[in-house]
C-alpha positions in Angstrom: -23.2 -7.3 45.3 -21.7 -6.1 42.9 -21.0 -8.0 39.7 -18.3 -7.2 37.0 -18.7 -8.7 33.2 -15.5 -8.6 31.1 -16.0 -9.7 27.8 -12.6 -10.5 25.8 -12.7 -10.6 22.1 -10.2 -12.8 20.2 -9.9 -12.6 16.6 -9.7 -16.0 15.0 -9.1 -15.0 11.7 -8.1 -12.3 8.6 -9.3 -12.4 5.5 -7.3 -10.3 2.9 -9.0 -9.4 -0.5 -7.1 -7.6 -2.7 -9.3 -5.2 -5.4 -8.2 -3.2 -8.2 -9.9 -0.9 -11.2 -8.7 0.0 -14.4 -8.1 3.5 -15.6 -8.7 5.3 -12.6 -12.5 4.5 -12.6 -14.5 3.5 -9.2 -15.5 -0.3 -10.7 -13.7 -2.6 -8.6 -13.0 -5.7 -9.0 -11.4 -8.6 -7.1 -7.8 -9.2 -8.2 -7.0 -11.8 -5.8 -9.5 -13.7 -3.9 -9.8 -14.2 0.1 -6.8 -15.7 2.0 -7.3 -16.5 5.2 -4.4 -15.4 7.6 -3.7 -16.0 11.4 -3.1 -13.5 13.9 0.3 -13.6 13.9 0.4 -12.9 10.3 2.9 -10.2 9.8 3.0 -9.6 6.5 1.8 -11.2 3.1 3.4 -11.1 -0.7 1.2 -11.3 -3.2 3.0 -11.3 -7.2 2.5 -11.9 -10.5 -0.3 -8.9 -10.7 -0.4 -7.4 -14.7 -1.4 -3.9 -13.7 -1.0 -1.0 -16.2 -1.2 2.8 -16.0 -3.9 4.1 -14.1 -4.7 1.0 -12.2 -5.9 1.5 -8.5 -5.1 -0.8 -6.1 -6.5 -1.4 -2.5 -7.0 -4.2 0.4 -9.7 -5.0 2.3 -8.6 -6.9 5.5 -11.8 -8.6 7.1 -11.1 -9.6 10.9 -13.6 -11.7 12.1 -13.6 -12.8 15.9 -15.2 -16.1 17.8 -18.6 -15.0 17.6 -18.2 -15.0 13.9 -18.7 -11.5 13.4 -16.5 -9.3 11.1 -15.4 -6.2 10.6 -14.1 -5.0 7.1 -11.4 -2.6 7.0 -10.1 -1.5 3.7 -6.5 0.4 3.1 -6.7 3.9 1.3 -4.9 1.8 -1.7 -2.8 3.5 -4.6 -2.6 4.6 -7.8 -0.1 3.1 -10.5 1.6 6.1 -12.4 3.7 4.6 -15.0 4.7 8.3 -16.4 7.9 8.2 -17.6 10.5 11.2 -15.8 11.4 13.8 -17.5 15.2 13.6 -17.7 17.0 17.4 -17.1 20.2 18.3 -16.2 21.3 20.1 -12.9 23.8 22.6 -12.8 26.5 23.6 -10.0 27.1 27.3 -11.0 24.6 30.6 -10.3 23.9 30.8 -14.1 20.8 28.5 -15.3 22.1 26.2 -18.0 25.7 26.5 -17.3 27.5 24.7 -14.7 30.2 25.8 -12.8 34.3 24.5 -12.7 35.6 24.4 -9.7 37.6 22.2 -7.1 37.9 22.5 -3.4 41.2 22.7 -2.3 43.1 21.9 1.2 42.2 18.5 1.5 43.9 16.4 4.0 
């Protein structure tokens, strides 16, 4: 006899926490508190976050399935750089500095 177990795993629910540290230190902090999603969750928008230069940001998403167990997977996050660009100019011509007249001609 030979017997065959198959153990299927549904996932109730997702918890999202949403974390964040000031100046580009490692001191998290929750931002946004658990919200409790269900699987056919797409997507989720979060706004109204006041987040300055240097800010990191990340997500922890915690599945947990029917056995109440969870699993807590966090995103790699990012980095708010609020550097302003340095404005330049681009030129058209071989010389560096200087642009370049010219039209094409011949068009139909």
């Amino acid at each position: 006899m030979n017997l065959r177990y198959e153990i299927q795993v549904q996932f109730n629910l997702f918890d999202c926490f949403q974390f964040f540290s000031e100046n580009a230190t490692n001191d998290f902090e929750v931002i946004h508190e658990a919200e409790s999603v269900g699987y056919d969750v797409s997507s989720i928008e979060w706004h109204h976050f006041h987040l300055h230069h240097k800010d990191q940001v990340y997500i922890n998403l915690r599945t947990i399935n029917q056995a109440v167990n969870h699993i807590d997977t966090p995103t790699n996050g990012f980095l708010v750089d609020l550097t302003p660009p340095m404005l330049r100019s681009l030129g058209d011509g071989l010389v560096v500095g200087q642009d370049a007249d010219f039209q094409v001609g011949n068009i139909l």
